[in-house]
Every structure is written in structure tokens, then in C-alpha cells.
C-alpha positions as CSV (number, residue, x, y, z in Angstrom):
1,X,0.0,0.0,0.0
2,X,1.5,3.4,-1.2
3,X,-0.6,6.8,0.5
4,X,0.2,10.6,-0.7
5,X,-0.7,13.5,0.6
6,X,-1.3,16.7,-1.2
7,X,-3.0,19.4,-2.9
8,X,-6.2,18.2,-5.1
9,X,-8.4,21.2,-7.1
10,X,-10.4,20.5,-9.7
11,X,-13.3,23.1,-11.7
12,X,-16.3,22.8,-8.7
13,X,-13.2,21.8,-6.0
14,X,-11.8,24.6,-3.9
15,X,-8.0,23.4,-3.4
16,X,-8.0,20.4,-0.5
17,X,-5.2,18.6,1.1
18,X,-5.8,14.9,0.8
19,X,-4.7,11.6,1.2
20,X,-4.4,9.3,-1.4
21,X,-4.0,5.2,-0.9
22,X,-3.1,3.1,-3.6
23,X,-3.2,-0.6,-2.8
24,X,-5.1,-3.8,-4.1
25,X,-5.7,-2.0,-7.8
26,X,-7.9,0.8,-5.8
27,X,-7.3,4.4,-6.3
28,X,-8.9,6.1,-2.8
29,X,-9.0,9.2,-2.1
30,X,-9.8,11.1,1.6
31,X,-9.3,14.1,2.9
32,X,-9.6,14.1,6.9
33,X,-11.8,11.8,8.1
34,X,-14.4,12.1,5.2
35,X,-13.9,9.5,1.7
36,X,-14.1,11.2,-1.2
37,X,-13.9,8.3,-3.0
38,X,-12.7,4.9,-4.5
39,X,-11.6,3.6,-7.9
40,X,-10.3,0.6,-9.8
41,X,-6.8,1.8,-10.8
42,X,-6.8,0.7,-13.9
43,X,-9.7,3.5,-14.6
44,X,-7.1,6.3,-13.5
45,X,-5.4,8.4,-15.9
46,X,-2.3,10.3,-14.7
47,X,-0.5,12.4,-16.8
48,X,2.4,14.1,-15.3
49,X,2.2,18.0,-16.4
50,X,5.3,19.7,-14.7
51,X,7.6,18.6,-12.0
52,X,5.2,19.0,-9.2
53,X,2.0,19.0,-10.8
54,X,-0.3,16.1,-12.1
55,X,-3.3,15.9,-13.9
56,X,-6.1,13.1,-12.9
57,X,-8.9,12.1,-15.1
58,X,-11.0,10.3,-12.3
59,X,-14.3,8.7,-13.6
60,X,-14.1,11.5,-16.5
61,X,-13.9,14.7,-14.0
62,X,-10.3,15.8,-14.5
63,X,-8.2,17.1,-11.3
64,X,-4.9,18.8,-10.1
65,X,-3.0,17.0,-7.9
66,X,0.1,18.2,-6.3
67,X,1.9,15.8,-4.4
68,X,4.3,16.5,-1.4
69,X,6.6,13.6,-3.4
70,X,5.9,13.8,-7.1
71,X,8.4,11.2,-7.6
72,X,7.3,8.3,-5.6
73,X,3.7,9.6,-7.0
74,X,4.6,9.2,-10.7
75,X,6.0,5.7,-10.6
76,X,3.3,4.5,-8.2
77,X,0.5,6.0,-10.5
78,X,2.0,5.4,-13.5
79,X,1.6,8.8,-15.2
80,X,2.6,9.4,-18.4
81,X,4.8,12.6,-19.6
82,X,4.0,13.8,-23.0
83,X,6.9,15.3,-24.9
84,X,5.2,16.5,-28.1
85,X,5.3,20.2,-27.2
86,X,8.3,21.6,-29.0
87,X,10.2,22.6,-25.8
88,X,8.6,19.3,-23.9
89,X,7.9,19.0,-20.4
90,X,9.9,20.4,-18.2
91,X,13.2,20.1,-20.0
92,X,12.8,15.7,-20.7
93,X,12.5,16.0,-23.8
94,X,15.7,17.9,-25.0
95,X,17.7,15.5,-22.0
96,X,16.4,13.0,-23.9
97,X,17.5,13.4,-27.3
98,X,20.6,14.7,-26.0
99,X,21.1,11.0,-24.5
100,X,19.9,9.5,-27.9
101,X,22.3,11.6,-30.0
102,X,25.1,11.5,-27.6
């Protein structure tokens, strides 16, 4: 079992700290005491957007979520980085194809 805590907003969301478990392919999300939530994992799609900052699509509502360890997060989640802007996510790309042409 992996838990987070951070920062989740989303369009009708005022910014909430929350904890997030991961464990037995469930996505659950609380924040104090209260369950927001719980998801099959495999219906979570993380896309990491900038070094701190990931964005969820949760049951089709879509969500900012800012974890206090981004790192851990990303590889626990899954998310995906997309480098097809020309100047790519926060500098992978160009590290990238300076390892594949070096």
C-alpha cells in the first residue's frame, strides 16, 4: 500500500489537502476523516504536467493534484509525460534526445 498526501483542485473543488492510498488495484482518495472516494486503478489516468503538478482524469472529471513527493507519485501512479510540445515537459524532452544523440 502506497498513500500521498497533497494538494487536489479541480473546476467545482476549492483546493483540499488529501490523502491518497493506492493498494489492491484501488485508487482512494480522503481528505480528513471524510472518503471522497474509491476507484479501480486501472480507470485512473495520470499524466504528469510539470515537476510538481499532475493531472487526474477520475471517472471522466479531471483534477490537479500536487503531491508532497511527485516522484514516488509518478512511478506508483503510472503517469505518463507527453513530450510532443516543441520545448517538452519540463526540460525531458531535450535531455532526452541529447542522450539518444550522444
Amino acid at each position: 500500500m502506497a498513500q500521498f498526501t497533497g494538494r487536489l483542485q479541480g473546476p467545482e473543488l476549492q483546493p483540499s489537502t488529501v490523502l491518497i492510498d493506492i493498494a489492491d488495484g484501488r485508487f482512494r482518495v480522503s481528505a480528513g476523516r471524510v472518503q471522497i472516494g474509491s476507484w479501480p486503478l486501472a480507470k485512473i489516468h495520470a499524466e504528469r504536467t510539470s515537476i510538481y503538478r499532475f493531472e487526474l482524469d477520475i471517472a471522466g472529471d479531471r483534477f490537479d493534484f500536487f503531491p508532497d513527493d511527485p516522484s514516488t507519485f509518478s512511478s506508483e501512479i503510472g503517469a505518463i509525460v507527453d513530450l510532443t510540445e516543441t520545448k517538452g515537459r519540463f526540460g525531458l524532452r531535450q535531455r532526452i534526445e541529447r542522450v539518444s544523440n550522444g
